[in-house]
MIMITOR-852223 format. One record per residue (C-alpha): residue in one letter; x, y, z. Coordinates in Angstrom, 3 decimals, m for minus. Example, Ala and Ser with C-alpha at 12.3 -4.5 7.8 and 13.67 -1.06 7.14 Angstrom:
<ketors>
 rest       c1       c2       c3
    A   12.300   m4.500    7.800
    S   13.670   m1.060    7.140
</ketors>
This chain:
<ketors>
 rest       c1       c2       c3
    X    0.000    0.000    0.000
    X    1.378    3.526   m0.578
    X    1.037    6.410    2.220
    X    2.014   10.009    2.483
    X    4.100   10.363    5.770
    X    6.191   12.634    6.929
    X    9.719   11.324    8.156
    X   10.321   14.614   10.743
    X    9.026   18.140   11.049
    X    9.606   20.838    8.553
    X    8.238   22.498    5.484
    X    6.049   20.249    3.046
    X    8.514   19.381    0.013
    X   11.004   18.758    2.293
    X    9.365   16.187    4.526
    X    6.255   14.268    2.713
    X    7.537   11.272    1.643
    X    4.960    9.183   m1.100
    X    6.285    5.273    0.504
    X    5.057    1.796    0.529
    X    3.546    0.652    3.561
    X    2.996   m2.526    5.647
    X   m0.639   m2.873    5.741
    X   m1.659   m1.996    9.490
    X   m2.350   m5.048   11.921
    X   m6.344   m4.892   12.505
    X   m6.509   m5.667   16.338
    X   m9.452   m5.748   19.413
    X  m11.861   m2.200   18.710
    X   m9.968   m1.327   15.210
    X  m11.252   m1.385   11.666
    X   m9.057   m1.583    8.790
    X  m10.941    0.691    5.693
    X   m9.945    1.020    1.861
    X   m9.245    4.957    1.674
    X  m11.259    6.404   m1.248
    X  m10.877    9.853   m0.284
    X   m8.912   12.034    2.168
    X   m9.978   15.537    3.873
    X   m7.261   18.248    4.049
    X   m7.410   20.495    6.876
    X   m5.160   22.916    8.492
    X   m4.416   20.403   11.221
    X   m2.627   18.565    9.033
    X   m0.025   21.085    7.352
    X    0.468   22.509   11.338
    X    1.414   18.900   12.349
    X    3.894   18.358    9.563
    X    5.499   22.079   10.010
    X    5.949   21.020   14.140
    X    3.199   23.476   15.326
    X    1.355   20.862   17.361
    X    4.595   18.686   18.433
    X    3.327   20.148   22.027
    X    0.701   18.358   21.586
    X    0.739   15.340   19.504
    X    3.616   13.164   19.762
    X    4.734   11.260   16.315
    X    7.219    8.193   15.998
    X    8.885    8.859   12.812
    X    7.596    7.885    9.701
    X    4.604    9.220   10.166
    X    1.371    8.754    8.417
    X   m0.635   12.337    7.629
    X   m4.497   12.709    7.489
    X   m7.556   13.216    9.765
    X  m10.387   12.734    8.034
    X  m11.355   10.021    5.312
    X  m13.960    8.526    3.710
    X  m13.773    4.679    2.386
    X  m15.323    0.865    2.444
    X  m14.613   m1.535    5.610
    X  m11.858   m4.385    4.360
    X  m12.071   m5.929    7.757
    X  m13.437   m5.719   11.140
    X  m11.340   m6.366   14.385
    X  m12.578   m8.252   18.064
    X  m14.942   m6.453   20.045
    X  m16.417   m4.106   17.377
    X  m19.876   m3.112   16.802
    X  m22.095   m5.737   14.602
    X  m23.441   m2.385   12.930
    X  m20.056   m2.574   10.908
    X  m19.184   m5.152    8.970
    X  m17.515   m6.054    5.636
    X  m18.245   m3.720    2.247
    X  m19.859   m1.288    4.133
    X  m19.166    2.470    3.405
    X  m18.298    4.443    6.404
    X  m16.518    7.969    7.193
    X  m14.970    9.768   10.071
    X  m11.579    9.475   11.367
    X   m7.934    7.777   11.348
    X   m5.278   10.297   12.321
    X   m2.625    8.797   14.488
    X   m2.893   10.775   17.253
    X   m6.462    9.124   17.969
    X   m5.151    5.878   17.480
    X   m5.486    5.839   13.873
    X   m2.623    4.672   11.143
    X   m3.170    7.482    9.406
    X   m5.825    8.620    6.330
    X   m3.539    9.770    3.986
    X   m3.299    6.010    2.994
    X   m4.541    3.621    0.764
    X   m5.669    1.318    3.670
    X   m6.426    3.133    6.710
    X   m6.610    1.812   10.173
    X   m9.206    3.229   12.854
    X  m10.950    3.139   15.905
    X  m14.163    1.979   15.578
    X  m15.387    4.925   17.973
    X  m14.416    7.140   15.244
    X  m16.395    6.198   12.347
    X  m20.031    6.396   11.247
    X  m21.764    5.023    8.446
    X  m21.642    7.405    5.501
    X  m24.409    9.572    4.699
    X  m26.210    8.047    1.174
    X  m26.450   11.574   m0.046
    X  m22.950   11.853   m0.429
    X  m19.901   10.384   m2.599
    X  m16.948    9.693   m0.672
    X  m15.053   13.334   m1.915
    X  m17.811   15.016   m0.468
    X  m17.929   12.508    2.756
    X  m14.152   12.431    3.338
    X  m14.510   16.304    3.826
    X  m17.266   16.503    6.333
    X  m15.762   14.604    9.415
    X  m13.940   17.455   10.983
    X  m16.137   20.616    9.719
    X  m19.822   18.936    9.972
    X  m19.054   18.099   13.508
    X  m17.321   21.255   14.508
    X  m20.296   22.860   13.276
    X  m22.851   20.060   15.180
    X  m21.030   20.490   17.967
    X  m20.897   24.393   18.340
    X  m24.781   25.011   17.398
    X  m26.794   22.444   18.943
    X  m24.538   21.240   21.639
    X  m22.527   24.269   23.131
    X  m25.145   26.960   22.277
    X  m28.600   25.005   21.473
    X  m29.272   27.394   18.443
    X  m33.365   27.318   18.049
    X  m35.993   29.166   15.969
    X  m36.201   32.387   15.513
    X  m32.302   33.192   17.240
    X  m29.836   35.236   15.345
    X  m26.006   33.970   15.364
    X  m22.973   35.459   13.504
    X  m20.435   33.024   11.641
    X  m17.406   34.583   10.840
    X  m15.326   32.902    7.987
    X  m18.762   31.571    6.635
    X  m17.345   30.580    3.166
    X  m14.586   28.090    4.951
    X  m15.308   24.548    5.760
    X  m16.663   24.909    8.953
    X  m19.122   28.029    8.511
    X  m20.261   27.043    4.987
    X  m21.423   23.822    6.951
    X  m22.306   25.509    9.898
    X  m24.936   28.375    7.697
    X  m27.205   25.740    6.999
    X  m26.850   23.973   10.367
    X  m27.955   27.162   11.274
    X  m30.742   28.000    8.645
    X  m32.094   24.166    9.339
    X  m32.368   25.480   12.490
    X  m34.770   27.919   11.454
    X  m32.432   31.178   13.261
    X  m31.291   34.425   11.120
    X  m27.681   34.309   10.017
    X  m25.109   36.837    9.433
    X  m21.579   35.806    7.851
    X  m18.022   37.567    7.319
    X  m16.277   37.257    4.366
    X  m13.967   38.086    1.169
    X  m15.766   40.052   m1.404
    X  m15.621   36.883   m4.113
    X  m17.082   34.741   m1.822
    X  m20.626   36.804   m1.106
    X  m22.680   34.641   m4.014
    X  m21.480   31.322   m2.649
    X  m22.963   31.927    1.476
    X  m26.321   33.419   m0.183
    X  m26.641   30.635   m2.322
    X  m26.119   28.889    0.978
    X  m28.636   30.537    3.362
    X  m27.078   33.620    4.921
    X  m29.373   36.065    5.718
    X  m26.640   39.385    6.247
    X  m23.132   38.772    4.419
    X  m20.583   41.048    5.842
    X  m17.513   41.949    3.579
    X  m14.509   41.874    6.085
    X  m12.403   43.475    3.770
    X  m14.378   46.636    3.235
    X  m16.940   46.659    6.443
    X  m17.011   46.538   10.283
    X  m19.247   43.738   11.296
    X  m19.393   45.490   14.697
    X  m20.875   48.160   13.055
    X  m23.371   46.101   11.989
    X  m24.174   43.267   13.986
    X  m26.185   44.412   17.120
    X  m27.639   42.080   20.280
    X  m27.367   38.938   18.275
    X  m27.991   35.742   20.336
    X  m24.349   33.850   19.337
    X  m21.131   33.739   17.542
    X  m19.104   31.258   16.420
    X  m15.306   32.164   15.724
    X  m13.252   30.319   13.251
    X  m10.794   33.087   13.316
    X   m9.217   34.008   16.533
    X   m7.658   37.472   17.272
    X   m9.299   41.095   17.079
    X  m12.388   38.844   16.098
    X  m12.858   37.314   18.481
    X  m12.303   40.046   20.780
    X  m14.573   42.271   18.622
    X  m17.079   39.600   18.829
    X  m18.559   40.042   22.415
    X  m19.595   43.985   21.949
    X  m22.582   42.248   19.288
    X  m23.998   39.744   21.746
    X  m27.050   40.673   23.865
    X  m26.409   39.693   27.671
    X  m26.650   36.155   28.071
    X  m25.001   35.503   24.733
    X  m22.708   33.274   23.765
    X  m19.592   33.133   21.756
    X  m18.345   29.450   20.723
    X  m14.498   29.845   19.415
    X  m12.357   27.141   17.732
    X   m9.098   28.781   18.541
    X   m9.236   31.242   21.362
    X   m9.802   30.481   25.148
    X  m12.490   32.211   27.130
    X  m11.491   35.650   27.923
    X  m13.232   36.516   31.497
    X  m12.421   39.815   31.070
    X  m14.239   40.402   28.710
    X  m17.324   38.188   29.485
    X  m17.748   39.427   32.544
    X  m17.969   43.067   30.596
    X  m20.782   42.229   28.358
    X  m22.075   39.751   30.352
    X  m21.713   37.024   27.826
    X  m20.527   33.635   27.919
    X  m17.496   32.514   25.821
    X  m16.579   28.915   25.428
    X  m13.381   27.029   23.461
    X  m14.318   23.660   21.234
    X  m12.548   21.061   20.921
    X  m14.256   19.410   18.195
    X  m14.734   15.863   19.174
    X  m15.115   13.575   16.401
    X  m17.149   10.281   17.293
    X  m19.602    8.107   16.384
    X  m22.534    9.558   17.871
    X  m21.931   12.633   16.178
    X  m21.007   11.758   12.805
    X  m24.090    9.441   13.466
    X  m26.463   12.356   13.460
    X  m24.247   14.984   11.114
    X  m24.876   12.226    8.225
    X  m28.737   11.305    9.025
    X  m28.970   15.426    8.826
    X  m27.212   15.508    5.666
    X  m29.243   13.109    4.084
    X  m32.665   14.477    5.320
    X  m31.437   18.186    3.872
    X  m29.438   17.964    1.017
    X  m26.508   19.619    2.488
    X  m24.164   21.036   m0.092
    X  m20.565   20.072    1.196
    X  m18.251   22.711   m1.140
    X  m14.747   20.941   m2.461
    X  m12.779   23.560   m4.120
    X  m10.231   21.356   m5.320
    X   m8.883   17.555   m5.503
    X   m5.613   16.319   m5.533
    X   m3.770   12.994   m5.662
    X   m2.054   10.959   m2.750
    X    1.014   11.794   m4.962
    X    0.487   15.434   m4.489
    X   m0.242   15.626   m0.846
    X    1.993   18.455   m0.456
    X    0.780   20.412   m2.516
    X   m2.966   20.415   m1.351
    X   m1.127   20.912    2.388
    X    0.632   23.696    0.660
    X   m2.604   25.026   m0.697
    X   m4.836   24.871    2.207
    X   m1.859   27.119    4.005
    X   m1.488   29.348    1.820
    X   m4.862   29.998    0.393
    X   m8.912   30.688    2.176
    X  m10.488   27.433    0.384
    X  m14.236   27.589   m0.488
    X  m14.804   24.492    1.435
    X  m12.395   22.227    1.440
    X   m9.327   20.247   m0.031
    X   m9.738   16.750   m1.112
    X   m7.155   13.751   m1.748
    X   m8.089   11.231   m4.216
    X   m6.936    8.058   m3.061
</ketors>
């Protein structure tokens, strides 16, 4: 089998190796899964340039790759009789979760981290949803219980998590305001956003006034900026900043970090959701296994309309 690992931490061409593999060993909870497609996200270039080595500790060769999408080869001992042989699943395999790694043609996982796949979807679209659609499950009905009739502000609403997370949001019958680049205003209409904000050329605090939650992809002044357009008793849900109780206790709002959680039970319900609305997951572009660097090189150094995609 062939795999894209990295053999030590540095920039992308320097490190990603394209190498034949030893199948995994399938043992007691695991699933072994034929890889058709890969998810890129930012994770993945930060773990090969050291930014998480903190974190996540690698043995070296490492295999790259979170999220994936693929068909069950085999099941292991003490796995669910929901899963079995030829069945098309998605969710994750990154090594630091236990995984072998999803940048793979064979792909070794917990079975805690995968779901069946939604029907609505081929396994491009699937093997980008993992991370975002539950980021985006997690933050709306879990950490602020978005309902009818609630306004919430997304900012980055044309990435992977707030184009997902807009019609979370719209499903859930609330008014939606976005931020985002000027070429990407068609693309969140066409998606449900009620008020799209042009961060290049407008103030969203300006703007947005006593709105019931935001949810912060970005970090920084917007996140800071974020509190003055919740009501009191809002909430703010941010993937990269911890709560500041300064300010929270200024605009008497509540601020929460996510750490998106990827497992069964939620990529359980983010797929029966898909399939009863036709969600539109967005992949701006595909790339081979052979050219793993380059979509980690792209998904650095570009805003993607979605996501990135490996072809496996």
């Amino acid at each position: 089998m062939k795999s894209a690992q990295i053999t030590g931490y540095g920039n992308t061409n320097e490190v990603i190796e394209i190498r034949q593999t030893n199948t995994p060993n399938l043992s007691a909870g695991k699933v072994l899964v034929e890889v058709k497609a890969a998810g890129v996200n930012p994770i993945d270039w930060k773990i090969t340039e050291g930014y998480m080595q903190q974190m996540i500790h690698l043995q070296f060769p490492s295999t790259l790759g979170l999220d994936f999408s693929g068909v069950v080869k085999q099941v292991g001992e003490d796995v669910s009789s929901d899963f079995n042989q030829g069945n098309e699943v998605y969710g994750q395999a990154g090594v630091p979760i236990g995984g072998s790694g999803a940048f793979s043609d064979v792909a070794l996982t917990t079975a805690t981290s995968i779901a069946h796949k939604p029907k609505t979807l081929g396994h491009i679209e699937a093997a980008a949803l993992p991370l975002v659609g539950v980021s985006a499950w997690q933050a709306l009905v879990e950490n602020i219980s978005l309902s009818n009739g609630q306004k919430i502000l997304i900012h980055g609403g044309a990435g992977g998590i707030g184009s997902v997370a807009i019609q979370l949001a719209k499903n859930l019958s609330a008014h939606v305001a976005t931020t985002v680049s000027t070429h990407d205003k068609q693309f969140v209409q066409e998606l449900g956003a009620d008020d799209i904000i042009d961060y290049r050329t407008q103030t969203f605090g300006d703007i947005v006034h006593d709105y019931d939650a935001v949810v912060d992809t970005v970090g920084g002044e917007t996140y800071t900026g974020s509190f003055k357009v919740l009501r009191k008793g809002g909430i703010i849900v941010s993937l990269l900043e911890q709560p500041n109780a300064e300010l929270m206790e200024q605009f008497g709002v509540k601020s929460v970090f996510q750490f998106t959680q990827v497992n069964r039970e939620r990529l359980s319900k983010v797929a029966d959701w898909v399939d009863q609305n036709k969600v539109k997951v967005n992949i701006e572009k595909t790339y081979s296994l052979d050219e793993a660097g380059k979509a980690l090189d792209y998904s650095r150094d570009t805003h993607p309309r979605g996501k990135i995609v490996l072809t496996i």
